[in-house]
C-alpha positions, 0 to 999 in steps of 0.5 A: 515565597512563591514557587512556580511549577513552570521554574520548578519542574523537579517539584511536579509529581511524576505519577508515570515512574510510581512503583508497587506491587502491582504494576509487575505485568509486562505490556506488549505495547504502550504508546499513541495513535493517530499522531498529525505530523508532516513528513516527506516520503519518496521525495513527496509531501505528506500529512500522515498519521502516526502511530507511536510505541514501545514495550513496557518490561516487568521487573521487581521495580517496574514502573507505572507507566511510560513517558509518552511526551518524550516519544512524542517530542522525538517525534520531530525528527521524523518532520526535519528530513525525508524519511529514511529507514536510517532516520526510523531507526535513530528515531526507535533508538532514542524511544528505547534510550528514553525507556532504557532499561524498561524498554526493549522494542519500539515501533512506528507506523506512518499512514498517509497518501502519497501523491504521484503525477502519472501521464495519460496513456496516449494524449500526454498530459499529466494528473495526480494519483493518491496512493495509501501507503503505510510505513512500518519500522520496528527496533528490537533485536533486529531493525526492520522496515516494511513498506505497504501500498494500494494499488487500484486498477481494472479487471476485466473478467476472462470468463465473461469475456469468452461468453460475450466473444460467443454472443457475437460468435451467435449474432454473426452467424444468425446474420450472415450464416445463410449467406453464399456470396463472399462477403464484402469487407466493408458490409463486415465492418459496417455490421461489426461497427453496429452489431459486433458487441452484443454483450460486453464482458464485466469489469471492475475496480480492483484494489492491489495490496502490497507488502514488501519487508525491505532488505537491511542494506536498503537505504531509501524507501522504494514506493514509487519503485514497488508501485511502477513493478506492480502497474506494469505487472497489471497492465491496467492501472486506473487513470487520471486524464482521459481523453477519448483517445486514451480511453480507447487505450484503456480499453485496449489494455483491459482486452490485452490482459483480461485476468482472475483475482488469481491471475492478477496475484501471480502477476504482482508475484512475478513482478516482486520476487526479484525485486532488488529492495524486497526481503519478504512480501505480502500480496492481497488482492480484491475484485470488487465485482460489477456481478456480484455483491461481494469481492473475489479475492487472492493473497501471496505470501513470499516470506524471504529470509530473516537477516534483517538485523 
């Protein structure tokens, strides 16, 4: 009689449960990274990246290796619903329930781009802004989730802004310094309009990274919510459609909130300390400057409580 392995799957080797001697160490991590799935975060579509795993315990009958198809095939739950930090944890659950009694931690880690329509500052259109985001649930003998996203923005440098005030300051009393009648407003303005911007102050795109270690009584997950505080705080975020009446609007914002990497960090940490959904937060911010070759950076670590359970 012929057997097939495909009727008989008991028959296969099963190399992953060997014990020996020699396979004792306790491994911190096993799992995979870089799993494709579709899951739906904030309400939005998006193709993620995935990071998958638990620990491996030791013990006198430790085993080779973990079964890593059944985290994958549990994975699947994570593509039927939006995501939620109730459907992470049943998710880590039944990793260890898989694992049980070889495992004791578990971990996810969703990394993607999530889409959001933001309207132009002035001319009401709409246009599509992509977000990196990372997702971060973790099941031991606590459960936690920590959401991260990057914010890009400008910064208009206050230093640079000050010396170009002083050049037109210099300009304007070269050109009108000797004069005794009272000006004309219209000669001013006219002078203003082709000479009142000597030298112009730097600015850059700017990068805002975000950490927030939900609160466990958080149901959802607030991207858009820590997004909308964190632009607000800044004041510049970058735009989609621009035309020239929102341009001028963004150049008004640049002038009205002209900021250090410094400033831009104790804003975010303003905005985020009394977030309703935040039990800690991370913040991270980088300058990519136009004078130099290098990032200006600034980080805030508010570390909360540890009553996630």
């Amino acid at each position: 009689m012929i057997i097939s392995a495909t009727t008989c799957p008991k028959l296969l080797p099963d190399i992953q449960s060997t014990r020996g001697d020699d396979y004792n160490e306790e491994l911190s991590w096993v799992g995979m990274e870089q799993i494709d799935l579709p899951v739906e975060i904030a309400g939005r579509p998006v193709t993620a990246k995935i990071n998958a795993g638990i620990n491996l315990l030791s013990s006198p009958e430790a085993e080779k290796g973990i079964h890593m198809s059944r985290l994958y095939l549990l994975l699947d739950a994570l593509t039927q619903e939006e995501l939620t930090p109730a459907v992470l944890r049943s998710v880590l659950d039944a990793f260890l329930s898989s694992h049980q009694g070889r495992s004791n931690e578990a971990r996810i880690e969703i990394m993607g781009e999530l889409l959001l329509s933001r309207k132009s500052l002035t001319s009401n259109h709409y246009g599509w802004k992509a977000y990196p985001i990372t997702l971060r649930a973790e099941r031991n003998q606590k459960f936690s989730v920590t959401i991260k996203v990057g914010i890009p923005y400008s910064s208009t440098c206050p230093a640079s802004a000050a010396l170009s005030r002083h050049v037109a300051h210099m300009k304007f009393r070269n050109d009108f310094g000797n004069r005794i009648d009272r000006l004309p407003a219209e000669e001013v303005i006219t002078w203003l309009g082709e000479n009142g911007m000597p030298a112009t102050p730097h600015s850059q795109r700017s990068w805002a990274w975000v950490s927030s270690r939900l609160l466990p009584e958080v149901d959802s997950l607030p991207f858009q919510d820590l997004i909308n505080r964190c632009e607000a705080a800044l004041g510049t975020p970058v735009q989609t459609v621009v035309k020239r009446s929102d341009e001028q609007a963004f150049a008004l914002a640049n002038g009205q909130n002209l900021m250090f990497c410094e400033d831009a960090a104790r804003r975010l940490n303003g905005a985020l300390v009394n977030a309703p959904f935040s039990e800690a937060f991370d913040i991270c911010v980088e300058h990519q400057e136009s004078l130099h070759p290098h990032n200006a950076v600034a980080r805030i670590k508010w570390k909360g409580n540890n009553n996630a359970t």
